[in-house]
N, C-alpha and C positions, 0 to 999 in steps of 0.2 A: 504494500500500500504506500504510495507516493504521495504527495501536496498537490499533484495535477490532477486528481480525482477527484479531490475535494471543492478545487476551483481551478476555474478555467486558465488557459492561458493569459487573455483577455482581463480578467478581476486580480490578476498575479501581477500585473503591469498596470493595475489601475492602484492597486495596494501600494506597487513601489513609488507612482507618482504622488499619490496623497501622503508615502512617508517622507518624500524632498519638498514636497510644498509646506507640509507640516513646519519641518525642520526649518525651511526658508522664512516662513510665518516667526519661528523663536529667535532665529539672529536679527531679524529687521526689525523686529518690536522689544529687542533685550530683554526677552523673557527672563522674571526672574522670581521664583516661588517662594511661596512665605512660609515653606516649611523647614526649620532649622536646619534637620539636616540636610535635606538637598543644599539650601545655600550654602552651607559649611564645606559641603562636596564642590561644589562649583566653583567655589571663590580658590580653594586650594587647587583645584586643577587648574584654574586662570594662570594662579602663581607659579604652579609646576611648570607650564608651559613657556613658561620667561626661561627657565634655567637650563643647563644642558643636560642632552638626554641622559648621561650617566646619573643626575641627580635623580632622576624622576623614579628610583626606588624609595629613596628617602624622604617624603612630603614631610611640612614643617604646619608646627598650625600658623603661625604668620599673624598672630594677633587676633585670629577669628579665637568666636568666644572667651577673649582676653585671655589668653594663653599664647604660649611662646614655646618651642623647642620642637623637635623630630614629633611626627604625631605617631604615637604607637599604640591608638585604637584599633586599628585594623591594618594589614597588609596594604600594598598601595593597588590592590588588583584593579579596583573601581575608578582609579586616577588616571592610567596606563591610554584607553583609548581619547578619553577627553581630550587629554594632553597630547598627544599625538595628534590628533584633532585641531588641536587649539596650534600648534608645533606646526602645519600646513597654510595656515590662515585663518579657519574658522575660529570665531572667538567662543576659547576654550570654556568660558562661565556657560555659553548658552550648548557649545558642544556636550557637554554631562549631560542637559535633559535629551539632549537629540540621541545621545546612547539608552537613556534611559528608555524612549519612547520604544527606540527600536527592539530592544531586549522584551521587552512588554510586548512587542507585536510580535516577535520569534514566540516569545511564550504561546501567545491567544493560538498560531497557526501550529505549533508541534502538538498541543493539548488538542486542537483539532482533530489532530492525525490521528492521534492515539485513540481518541474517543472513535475512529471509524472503524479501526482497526478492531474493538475489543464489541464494539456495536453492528452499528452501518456508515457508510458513507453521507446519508441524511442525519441521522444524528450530529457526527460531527461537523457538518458543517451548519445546522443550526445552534450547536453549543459557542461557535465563532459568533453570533451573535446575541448568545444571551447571557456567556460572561462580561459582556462590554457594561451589563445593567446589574449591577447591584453596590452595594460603599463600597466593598475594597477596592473596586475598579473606579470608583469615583474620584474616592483619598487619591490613590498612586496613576491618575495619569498620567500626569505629567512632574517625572519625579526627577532626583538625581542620584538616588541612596543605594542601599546593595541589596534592595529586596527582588527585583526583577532579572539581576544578573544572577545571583543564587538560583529563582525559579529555574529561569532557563537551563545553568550549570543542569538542575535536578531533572528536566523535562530530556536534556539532549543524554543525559546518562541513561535514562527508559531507555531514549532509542537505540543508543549502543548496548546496551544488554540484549536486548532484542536482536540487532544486527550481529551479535557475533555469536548466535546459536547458528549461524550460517556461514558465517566469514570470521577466522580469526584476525582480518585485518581490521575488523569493526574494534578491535580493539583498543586502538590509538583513540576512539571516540572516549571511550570510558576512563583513559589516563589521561584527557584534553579536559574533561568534563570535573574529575576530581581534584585536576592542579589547578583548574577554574577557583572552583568553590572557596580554596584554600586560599589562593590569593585575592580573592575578594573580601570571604567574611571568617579567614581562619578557622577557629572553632568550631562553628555552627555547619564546618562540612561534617557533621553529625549526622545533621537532618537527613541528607543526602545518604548516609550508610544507612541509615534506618528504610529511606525510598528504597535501593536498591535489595538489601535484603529481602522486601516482600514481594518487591516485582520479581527476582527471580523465583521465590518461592511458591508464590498465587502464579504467575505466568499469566496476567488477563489478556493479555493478545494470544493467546495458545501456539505461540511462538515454536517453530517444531524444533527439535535437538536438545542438546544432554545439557542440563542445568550446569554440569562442570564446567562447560565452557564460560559463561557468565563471571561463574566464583573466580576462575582463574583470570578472567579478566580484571576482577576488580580486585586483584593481587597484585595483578600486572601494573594498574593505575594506581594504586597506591604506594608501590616501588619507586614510578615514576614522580609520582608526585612528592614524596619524600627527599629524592634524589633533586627534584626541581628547589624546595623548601631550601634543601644545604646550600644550593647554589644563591640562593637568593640571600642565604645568614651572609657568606663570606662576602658578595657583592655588596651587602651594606654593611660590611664591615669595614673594605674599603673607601668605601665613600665617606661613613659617618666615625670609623673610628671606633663602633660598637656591633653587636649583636645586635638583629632587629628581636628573635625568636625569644629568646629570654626576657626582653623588658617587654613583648607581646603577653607573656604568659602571665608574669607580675601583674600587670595592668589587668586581663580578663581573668584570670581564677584568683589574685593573692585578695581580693576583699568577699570572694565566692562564697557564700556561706550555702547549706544546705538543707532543707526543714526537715526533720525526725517525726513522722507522727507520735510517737512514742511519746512526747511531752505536750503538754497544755499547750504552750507558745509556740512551738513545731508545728501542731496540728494544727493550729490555727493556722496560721503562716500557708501551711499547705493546701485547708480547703480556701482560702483568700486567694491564691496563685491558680487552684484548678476552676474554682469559681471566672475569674476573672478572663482566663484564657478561653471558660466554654462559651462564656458570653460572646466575645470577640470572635470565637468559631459559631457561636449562632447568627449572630448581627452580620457579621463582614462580607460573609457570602450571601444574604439575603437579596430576593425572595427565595434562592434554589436551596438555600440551606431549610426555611421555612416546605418546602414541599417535599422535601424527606420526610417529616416531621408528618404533616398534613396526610400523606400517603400511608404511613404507618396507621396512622389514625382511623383512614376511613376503610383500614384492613384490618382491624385488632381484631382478633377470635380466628385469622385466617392467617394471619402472618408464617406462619409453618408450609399451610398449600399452596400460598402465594410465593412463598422463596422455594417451593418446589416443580412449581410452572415456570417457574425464570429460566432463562436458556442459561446454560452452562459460561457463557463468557458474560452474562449481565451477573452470575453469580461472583463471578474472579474481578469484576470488573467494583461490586460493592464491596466485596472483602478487601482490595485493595486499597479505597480511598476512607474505607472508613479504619483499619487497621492503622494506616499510616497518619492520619488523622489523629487518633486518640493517643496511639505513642507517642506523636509529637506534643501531644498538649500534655501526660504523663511523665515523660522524658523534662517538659521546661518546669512543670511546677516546682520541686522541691527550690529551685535555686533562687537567689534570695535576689539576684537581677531579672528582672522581668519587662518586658515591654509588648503591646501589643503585636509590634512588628515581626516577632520571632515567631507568630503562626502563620505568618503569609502565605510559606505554603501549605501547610493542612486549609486554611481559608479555600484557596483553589481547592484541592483535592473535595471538599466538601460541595464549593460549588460547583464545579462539573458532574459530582454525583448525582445532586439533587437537579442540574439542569437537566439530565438526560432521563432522570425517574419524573420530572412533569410532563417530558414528552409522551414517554408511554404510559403515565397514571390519565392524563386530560387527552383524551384522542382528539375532540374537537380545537383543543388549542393548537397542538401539535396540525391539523389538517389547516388551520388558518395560518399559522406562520408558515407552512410549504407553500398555500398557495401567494403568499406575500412573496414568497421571496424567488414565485415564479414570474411573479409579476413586473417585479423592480430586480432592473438588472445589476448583479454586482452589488447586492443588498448588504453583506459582512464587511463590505470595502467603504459604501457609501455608509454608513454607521459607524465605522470606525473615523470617519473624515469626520463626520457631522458634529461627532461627539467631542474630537480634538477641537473642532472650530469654537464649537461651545465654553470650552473647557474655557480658549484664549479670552475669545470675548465679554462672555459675563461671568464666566469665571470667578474670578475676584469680588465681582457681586454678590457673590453668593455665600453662606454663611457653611462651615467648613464641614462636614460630614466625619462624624468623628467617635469615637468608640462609646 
């Protein structure tokens, strides 16, 4: 299953033009978002892109958020194309959201794919348009932070797991995609072992070939990317005269604490953390998160025969999203740093479940958005333009959609 099934040639070349006009729309009007951290991402890629390319391992915070020295929140993964970006001409502040957009559109179209792959072809190309509608796709249009470059790292790793139950050269996908994640958002390529684990394990695309192949893949990409990590310690060690990996680690685990339910103040801590994360996985992906829910509901007393008329790949395809889903919000509770942004992928995985189970729970809605989007040509393309135009225009008008 390819991207040309899902959309034409035609809607493929309309998508790339509505992503350069977009892009053209944020450097002529100096887009520039009021969310901290995109700006904080932008303004340092700005400044990256002054310096020579051997600096741009090393980003400084430069005064943003009155701070001063090497910034050792994160690896510089997120800086890298801006900057190079900004490094050709394009000015680098408004380049971060133009990666960001585009990371977010890789996203929407691999999770397309996937959805056809484990469904139909119809499915996934109606889920291209009805993840574009709900908050989390509102918050992070147009962004500049590391939530969409992580997605994608976790989406292109699926497809490399997948691809090398056939081809051991798919393998390079799977060590691109893990030294990705690493150099973006270090740590949290967690989440990411946690995806891969279940996707080989569930197999919802019924992928044909021997699961070893996967495992040893992601042996393979984890060597590499290890191997990448050392080269990157000694390269800014050159540069800055330190280790980056060590003051990384300080910095994300030395104030880490972790909740015990075991004590009053533990268990607290804990349901406050699982509370807080399920809200954000019910809210973020709404409506499609509400029509899991809704579904369930207007099946209760049946839910056993109902998941026993489910075809075999709509079975691997719930156990997947909703497995990986609650690990993830599992997995982040105990720890005593929390932000909403750390479920942004369990958010998608939710919403793509529930987008595809209102297809087949409401027939009539499902037959109305087919015949919509027989009617209006290049409907996922023109929505997704509409929606950026939006976004520019009153955008800012509008009061922020938020957890």
């Amino acid at each position: 299953m390819t991207i040309d099934r899902l959309l034409s040639r035609r809607e493929l070349l309309g998508w790339l033009a509505s992503l350069l006009l977009v892009s053209g729309l944020l450097v002529v009007t100096q887009f520039a978002s009021d969310d901290p951290d995109s700006a904080l991402y932008a303004a340092i890629s700005a400044r990256l892109a002054q310096t020579p390319p051997a600096r741009w391992i090393a980003p400084e915070w430069w005064g943003n958020w009155d701070s001063e020295g090497l910034f050792h929140e994160h690896p510089a993964g997120v800086f890298l194309l801006p900057t190079a970006l900004g490094a050709i001409g394009i000015p680098a502040a408004q380049a971060a959201y133009i990666v960001g957009i585009t990371a977010g559109l890789a996203c929407l179209l691999i999770i397309g794919t996937l959805v056809a792959r484990v469904t139909s072809v119809t499915d996934g190309r109606l889920v291209l348009i009805l993840l574009q509608f709900m908050p989390v796709a509102f918050i992070f249009r147009i962004r500049a932070n590391h939530e969409y470059p992580m997605l994608f790292a976790l989406v292109a790793l699926l497809v490399g797991l997948d691809a090398v139950r056939t081809s051991w050269r798919h393998s390079w996908i799977v060590a691109i995609a893990l030294t990705a994640a690493l150099l973006v958002k270090g740590v949290f390529l967690v989440i990411l072992l946690v995806g891969a684990g279940y996707w080989i394990l569930i197999n919802p695309t019924r992928q044909r070939g021997s699961s070893v192949r996967p495992i040893l893949a992601c042996v393979f990409g984890l060597v590499v990317m290890l191997g990448v990590a050392a080269a990157y310690d000694l390269q800014y060690e050159r540069v800055t005269g330190e280790r980056f990996w060590r003051a990384y680690w300080e910095r994300q685990l030395g104030p880490l604490t972790l909740a015990a339910p075991t004590t009053g103040t533990g268990g607290a801590t804990l349901a406050h953390h699982l509370l807080f994360y399920a809200a954000r996985v019910l809210w973020h992906p709404a409506p499609w998160s509400l029509a899991i829910l809704a579904t369930c509901w207007t099946r209760r007393g049946r839910v056993l025969s109902w998941w026993q008329s489910a075809t075999e790949p709509a079975r691997r395809g719930i156990l997947f999203a909703l497995a990986f889903a609650v690990t993830a919000v599992v997995a982040l509770s105990p720890a005593s740093r929390f932000a909403e942004r750390y479920v942004f992928s369990a958010n998608y995985a939710i919403a793509t479940l529930g987008a595809v189970v209102s297809l087949h729970a409401w027939p009539r809605w499902r037959a109305w958005l087919e015949r919509l989007d027989a009617r209006v040509p290049g409907l996922p393309v023109l929505t997704w333009l509409a929606l950026m135009l939006l976004r520019l225009t009153i955008g800012p008008l509008l009061p922020r959609i938020s957890g």
